[in-house]
N, C-alpha and C positions, 0 to 999 in steps of 0.2 A: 504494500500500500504506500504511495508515495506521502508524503509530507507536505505540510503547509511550507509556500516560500517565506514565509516569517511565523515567529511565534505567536501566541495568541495573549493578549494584554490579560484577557477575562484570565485566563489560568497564573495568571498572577495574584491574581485577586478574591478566587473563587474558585481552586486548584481542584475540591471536589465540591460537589454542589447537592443538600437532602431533595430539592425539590425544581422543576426548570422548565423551560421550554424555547423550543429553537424553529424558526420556521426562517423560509430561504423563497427570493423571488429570482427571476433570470431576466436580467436587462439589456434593452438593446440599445446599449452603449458603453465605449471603451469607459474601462476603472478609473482611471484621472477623472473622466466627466460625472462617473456615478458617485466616486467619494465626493467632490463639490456639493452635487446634490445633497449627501449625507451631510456634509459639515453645515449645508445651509438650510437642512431641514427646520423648518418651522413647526413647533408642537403645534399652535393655535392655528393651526391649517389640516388638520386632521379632518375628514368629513367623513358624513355617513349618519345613517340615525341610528345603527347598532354605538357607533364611537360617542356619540353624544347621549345616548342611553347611559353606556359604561361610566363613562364621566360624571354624571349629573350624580349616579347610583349613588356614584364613592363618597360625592360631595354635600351628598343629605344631611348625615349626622352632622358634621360640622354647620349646615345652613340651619336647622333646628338649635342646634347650642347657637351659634350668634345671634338666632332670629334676622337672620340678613345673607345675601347670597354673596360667598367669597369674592372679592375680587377680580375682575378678569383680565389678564396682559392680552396686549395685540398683536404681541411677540413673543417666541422661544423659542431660540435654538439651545441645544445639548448644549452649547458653549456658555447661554445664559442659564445655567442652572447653577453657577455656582454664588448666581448675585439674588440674593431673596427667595431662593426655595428653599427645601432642606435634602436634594440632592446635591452632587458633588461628581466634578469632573475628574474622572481617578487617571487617567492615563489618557495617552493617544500617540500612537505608531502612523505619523502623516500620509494618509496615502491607499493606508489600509485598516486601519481601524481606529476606534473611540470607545473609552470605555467610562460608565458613567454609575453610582449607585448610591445607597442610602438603608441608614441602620433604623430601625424603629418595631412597633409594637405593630404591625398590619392588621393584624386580627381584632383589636378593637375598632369599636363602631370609628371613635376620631384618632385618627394613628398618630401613637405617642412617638414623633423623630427625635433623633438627638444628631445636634449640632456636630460634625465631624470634619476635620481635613481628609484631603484625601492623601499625606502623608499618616494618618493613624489610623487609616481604616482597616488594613489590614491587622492590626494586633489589636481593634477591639473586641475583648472577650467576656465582656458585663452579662451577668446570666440575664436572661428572658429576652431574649431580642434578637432578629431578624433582620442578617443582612444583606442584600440584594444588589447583586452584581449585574448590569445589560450592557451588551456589546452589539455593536452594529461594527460590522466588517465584508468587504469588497474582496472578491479573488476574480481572473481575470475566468472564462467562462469560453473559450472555444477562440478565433480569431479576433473575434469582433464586440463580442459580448460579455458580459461580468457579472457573476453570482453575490447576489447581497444575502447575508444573514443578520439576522436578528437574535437575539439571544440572550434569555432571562435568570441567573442561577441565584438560588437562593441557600443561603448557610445560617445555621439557627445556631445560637453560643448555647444552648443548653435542652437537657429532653424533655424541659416541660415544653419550654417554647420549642421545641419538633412539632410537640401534640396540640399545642395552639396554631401554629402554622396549617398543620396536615387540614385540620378542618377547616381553616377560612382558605387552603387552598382547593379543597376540592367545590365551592363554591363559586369562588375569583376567576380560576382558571380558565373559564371561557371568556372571559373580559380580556383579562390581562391577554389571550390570543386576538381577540377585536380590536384590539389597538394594534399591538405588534405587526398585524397584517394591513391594517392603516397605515405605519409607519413605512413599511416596505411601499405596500402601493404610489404611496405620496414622492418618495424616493425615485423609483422606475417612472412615473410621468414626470418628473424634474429632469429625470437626468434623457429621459427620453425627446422632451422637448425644447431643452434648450432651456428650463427653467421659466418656460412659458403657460399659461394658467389657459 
């Protein structure tokens, strides 16, 4: 089985993972133009009424605790996530991948995040908590074309927090595929069209 021509950031990060998911589109355009797409993916450009379902779902608990609807940017790319969210840009291999995640409690109704760099993400080991690695990475795909993956891994620091995860995972996990597969799509028509709408 051949090898990746680079290594993978995520397995820095997230070397084994309890729980994950990985799905892959085939683009028709060379990797230079589809990584562009990737680094200028804009979150708030996401569409669909499954992706805004998913979205809105997550965002209830917290719209009932403030009695007001979060917030909304008109922008985010992976890049902006290290300025007012509570993700964190963990790495990036120029070219070929970005890797971005965040430690918290997911399973409660309003997830409890903690504030992390992404030099100490790797060594936080605090029981009950849930840390979640995504990688989006570009391989070159026949002549012409480039394979984008997506890819979710998640590591719990302890086995209560496994048994809190497993359950709000086997509920999440079609969500958390509704985006991911938004994210790819959104990607392959950026980089498909020149970044034209």
């Amino acid at each position: 089985m051949a090898s990746l021509p680079f290594p993978l950031l995520a397995d820095q990060f997230a070397p084994r993972s309890e729980f994950g998911r990985t799905d892959h589109v085939v683009v028709d355009a060379d990797p230079a133009s589809t990584y562009k797409a990737v680094h200028d993916l804009d979150l708030t450009d996401l569409h669909g009424f499954l992706v805004t379902a998913a979205v809105r779902l997550r965002e209830l608990p917290e719209r009932w605790r403030q009695d007001r609807s979060p917030r909304q940017r008109t922008r985010l790319t992976i890049q902006d996530l290290d300025a007012g969210t509570d993700w964190v840009v963990l790495g990036e291999n120029p070219g070929h991948e970005i890797v971005f995640g965040a430690i918290g409690k997911a399973w409660k109704p309003v997830v409890q995040w903690v504030p992390v760099e992404a030099r100490d993400f790797m060594d936080f080991n605090e029981p009950g908590y849930a840390k979640v690695v995504c990688s989006i990475s570009v391989l070159p795909y026949g002549q012409r074309r480039t394979l984008v993956t997506a890819e979710m891994r998640v590591v719990l620091t302890d086995p209560r927090a496994w048994l809190r995860f497993r359950r709000y995972w086997r509920i999440s996990t079609p969500f958390v595929g509704v985006i991911s597969r938004a994210i790819l799509r959104t990607v392959k028509h950026s980089a498909e069209t020149g970044g034209l709408r």
